[in-house]
Residue, then its C-alpha position, 0 to 999 in steps of 0.5 A: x458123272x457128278x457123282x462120281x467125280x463127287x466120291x473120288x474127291x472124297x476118297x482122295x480127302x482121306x487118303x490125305x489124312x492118314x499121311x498128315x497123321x503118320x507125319x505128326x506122329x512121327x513129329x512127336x516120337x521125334x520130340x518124345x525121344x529128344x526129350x528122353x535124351x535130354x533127360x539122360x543127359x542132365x542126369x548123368x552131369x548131375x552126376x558127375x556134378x555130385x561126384x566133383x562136388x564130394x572131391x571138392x568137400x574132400x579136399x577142403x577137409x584135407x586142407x583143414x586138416x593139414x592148416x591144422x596140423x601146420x598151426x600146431x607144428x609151428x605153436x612155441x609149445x610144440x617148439x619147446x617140447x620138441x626141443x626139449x625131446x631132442x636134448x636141447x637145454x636153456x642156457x645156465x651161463x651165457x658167454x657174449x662173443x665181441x670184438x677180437x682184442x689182440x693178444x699181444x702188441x707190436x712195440 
């Protein structure tokens, strides 16, 4: 009888075993598709990360760009030359306004 209580025992150790296996290897396909997620998701932000980052570098060299532009819109050589296209002229004779006199007195 001793040994048959003996063998059931030992049939009861194994049965055990395999659980705690599954249950491990479950634990891990857990983490292993956890990290596989994780993965996806610092790559896609990296992403979107490059994406911001070329918009970012777009819109620094349009704002150049048009600093650029303003500077020379605003130059005195384009001033004078845009003046000059549009007609205007440097004065020959300069007629100072001041104070009306009056044209005729009361006596």
């Amino acid at each position: 009888m001793i040994g048959m209580i003996g063998k059931i025992h030992k049939k009861q150790v194994k049965k055990g075993v395999p659980f705690k296996n599954y249950f491990l290897a479950g634990f891990c396909g857990v983490l292993a598709i956890g990290s596989i997620a994780m993965t996806i998701e610092t790559a896609t932000s990296g992403m979107e990360i490059a994406s911001l980052e070329k918009i970012e570098n777009k819109l620094v060299e349009d704002r150049r760009d048009i600093e650029e532009m303003l500077v020379k819109t605003l130059s005195s050589r384009e001033l004078q030359q845009k003046s000059k296209e549009l007609g205007f002229t440097k004065p020959e004779n300069l007629v100072y306004i001041s104070q009306i006199l009056p044209v005729a007195k009361l006596p």
